[in-house]
C-alpha positions as CSV (number, residue, x, y, z in Angstrom):
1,X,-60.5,19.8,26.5
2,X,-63.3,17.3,26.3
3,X,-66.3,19.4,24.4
4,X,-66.0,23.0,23.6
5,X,-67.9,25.5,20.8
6,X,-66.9,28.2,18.4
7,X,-67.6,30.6,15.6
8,X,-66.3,29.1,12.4
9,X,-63.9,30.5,10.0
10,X,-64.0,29.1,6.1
11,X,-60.8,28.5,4.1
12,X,-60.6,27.0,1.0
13,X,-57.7,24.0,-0.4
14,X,-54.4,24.4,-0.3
15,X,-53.5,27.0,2.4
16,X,-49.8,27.6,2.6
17,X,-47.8,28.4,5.6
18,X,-46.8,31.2,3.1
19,X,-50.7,32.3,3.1
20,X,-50.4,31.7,7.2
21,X,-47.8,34.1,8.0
22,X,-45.9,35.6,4.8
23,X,-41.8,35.6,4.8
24,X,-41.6,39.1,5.2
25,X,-43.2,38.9,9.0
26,X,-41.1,36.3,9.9
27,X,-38.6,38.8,11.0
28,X,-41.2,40.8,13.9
29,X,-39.6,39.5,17.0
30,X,-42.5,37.4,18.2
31,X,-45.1,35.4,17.7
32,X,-47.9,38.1,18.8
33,X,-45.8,40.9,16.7
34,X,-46.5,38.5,13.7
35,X,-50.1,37.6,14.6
36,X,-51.7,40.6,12.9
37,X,-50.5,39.5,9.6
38,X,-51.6,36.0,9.7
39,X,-53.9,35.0,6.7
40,X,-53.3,38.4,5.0
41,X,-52.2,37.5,1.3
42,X,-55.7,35.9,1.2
43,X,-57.5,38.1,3.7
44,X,-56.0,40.9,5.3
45,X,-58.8,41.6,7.4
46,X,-58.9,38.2,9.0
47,X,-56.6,38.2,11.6
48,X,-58.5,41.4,13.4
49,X,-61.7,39.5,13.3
50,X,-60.8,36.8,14.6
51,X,-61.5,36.1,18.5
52,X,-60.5,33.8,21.1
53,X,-61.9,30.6,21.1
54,X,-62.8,30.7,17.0
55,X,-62.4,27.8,15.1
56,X,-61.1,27.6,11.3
57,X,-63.1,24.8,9.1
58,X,-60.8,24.6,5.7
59,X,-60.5,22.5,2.9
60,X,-57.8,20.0,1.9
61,X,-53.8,20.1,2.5
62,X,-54.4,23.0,4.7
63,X,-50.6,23.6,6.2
64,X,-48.7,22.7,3.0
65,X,-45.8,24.6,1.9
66,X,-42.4,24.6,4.0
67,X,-42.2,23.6,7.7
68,X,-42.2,26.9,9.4
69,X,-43.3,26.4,13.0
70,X,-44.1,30.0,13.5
71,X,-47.4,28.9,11.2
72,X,-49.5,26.8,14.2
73,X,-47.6,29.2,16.8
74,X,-49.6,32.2,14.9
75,X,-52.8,30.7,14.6
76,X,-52.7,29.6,18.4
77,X,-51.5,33.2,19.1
78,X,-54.8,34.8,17.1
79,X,-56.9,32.3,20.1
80,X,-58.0,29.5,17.5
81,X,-59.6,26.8,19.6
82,X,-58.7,24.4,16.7
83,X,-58.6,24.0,13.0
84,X,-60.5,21.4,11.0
85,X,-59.7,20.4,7.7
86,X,-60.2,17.6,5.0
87,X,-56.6,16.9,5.1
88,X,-53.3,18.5,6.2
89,X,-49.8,19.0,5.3
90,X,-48.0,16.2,7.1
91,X,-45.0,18.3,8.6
92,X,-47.8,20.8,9.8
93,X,-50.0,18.5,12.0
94,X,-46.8,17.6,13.6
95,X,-45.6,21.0,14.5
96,X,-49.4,22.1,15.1
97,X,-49.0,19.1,17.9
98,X,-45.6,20.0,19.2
99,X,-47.2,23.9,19.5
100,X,-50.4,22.4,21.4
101,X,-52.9,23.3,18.2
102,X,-55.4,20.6,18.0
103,X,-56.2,19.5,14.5
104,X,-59.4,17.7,13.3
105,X,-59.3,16.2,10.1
106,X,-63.0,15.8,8.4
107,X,-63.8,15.4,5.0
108,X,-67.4,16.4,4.9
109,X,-68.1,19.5,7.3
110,X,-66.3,21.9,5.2
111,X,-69.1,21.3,2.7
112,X,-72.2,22.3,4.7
113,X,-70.6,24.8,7.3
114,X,-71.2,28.5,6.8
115,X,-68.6,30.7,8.1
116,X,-70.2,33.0,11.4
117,X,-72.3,29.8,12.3
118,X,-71.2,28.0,15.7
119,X,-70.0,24.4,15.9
120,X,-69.6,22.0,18.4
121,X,-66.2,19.3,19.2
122,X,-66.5,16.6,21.4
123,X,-62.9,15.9,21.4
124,X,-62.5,12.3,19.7
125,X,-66.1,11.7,19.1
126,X,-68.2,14.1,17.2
127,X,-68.7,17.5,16.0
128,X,-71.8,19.1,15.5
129,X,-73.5,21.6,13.8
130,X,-76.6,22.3,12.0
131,X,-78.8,19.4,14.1
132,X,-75.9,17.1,12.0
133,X,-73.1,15.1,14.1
134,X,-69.9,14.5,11.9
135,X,-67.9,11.4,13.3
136,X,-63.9,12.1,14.0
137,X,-61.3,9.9,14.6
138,X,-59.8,9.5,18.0
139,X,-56.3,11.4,18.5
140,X,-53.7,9.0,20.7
141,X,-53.6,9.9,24.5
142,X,-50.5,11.0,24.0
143,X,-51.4,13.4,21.1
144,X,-53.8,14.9,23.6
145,X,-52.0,15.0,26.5
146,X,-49.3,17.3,24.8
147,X,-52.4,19.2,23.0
148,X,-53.9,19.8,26.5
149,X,-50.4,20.7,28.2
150,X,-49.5,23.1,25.5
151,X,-47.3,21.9,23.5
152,X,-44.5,19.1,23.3
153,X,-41.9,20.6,25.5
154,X,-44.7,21.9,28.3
155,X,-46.0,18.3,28.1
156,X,-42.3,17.1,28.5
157,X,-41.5,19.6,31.2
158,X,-44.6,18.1,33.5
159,X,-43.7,14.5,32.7
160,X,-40.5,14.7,34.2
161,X,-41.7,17.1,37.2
162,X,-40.1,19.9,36.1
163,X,-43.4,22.1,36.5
């Protein structure tokens, strides 16, 4: 997972698991059922456009709301490479860890990025874009490790030789 690029998505502050996948879809038997509907009280057209490998840049608290775990499922499902935000919900960038999402918190690139440009992440060092290199912390190995295995219980399932 060490370096990888992406078309950028913009979101603004605040963006609710409620805006991530509305109540109402909740009830589609899966994840991928649900997928098309992801984003669409704020932008119904979103989930379509998006492609695999595409990564969201948003503002702050992005995940807030209630602690549906369908909401990082969704966005991985859609083939989001990662999202980056100024800050996230706190039960959010857990489940986004246990679901194998990663996360990048940044508090500047949300600023300059225009959405259809391409950036750059150096996983735990940098991303760039725009000639500019925005510094990131450093996830724990073992945040990464279950990032790159998939998620918590894929990470789990290797660890104890089970796959």
């Amino acid at each position: 997972m060490a370096q990888f690029s992406g078309k950028v998505w913009v979101l603004g502050d605040d963006i609710d698991t409620d805006i991530i996948i509305p109540t109402e879809y909740l009830a589609l038997e899966t994840v991928n059922d649900m997928a098309p509907y992801a984003f669409s009280p704020l932008r119904p057209e979103l989930a379509a456009q998006i492609k695999e490998g595409d990564i969201i840049v948003a503002g702050k608290n992005f995940g807030c709301g209630s602690s549906r775990e369908q909401a990082p499922e969704i966005i991985k499902a859609l083939g989001i490479k990662c999202v980056i935000a100024k800050s996230f919900a706190r039960i959010f960038f857990r489940n986004s860890i246990n679901n194998g999402l990663l996360l990048i918190e940044n508090d500047k690139l949300h600023d300059d990025v225009k959405e259809g440009d391409s950036i750059t992440v150096t996983v735990n060092e940098n991303i760039e874009y725009d000639g500019n290199k925005y510094p990131i912390a450093s996830l724990p190995d073992n945040l990464v490790e279950i990032i790159d295995a998939g998620g918590l219980v894929k990470a789990m399932r290797k660890l104890n030789g089970l796959d």
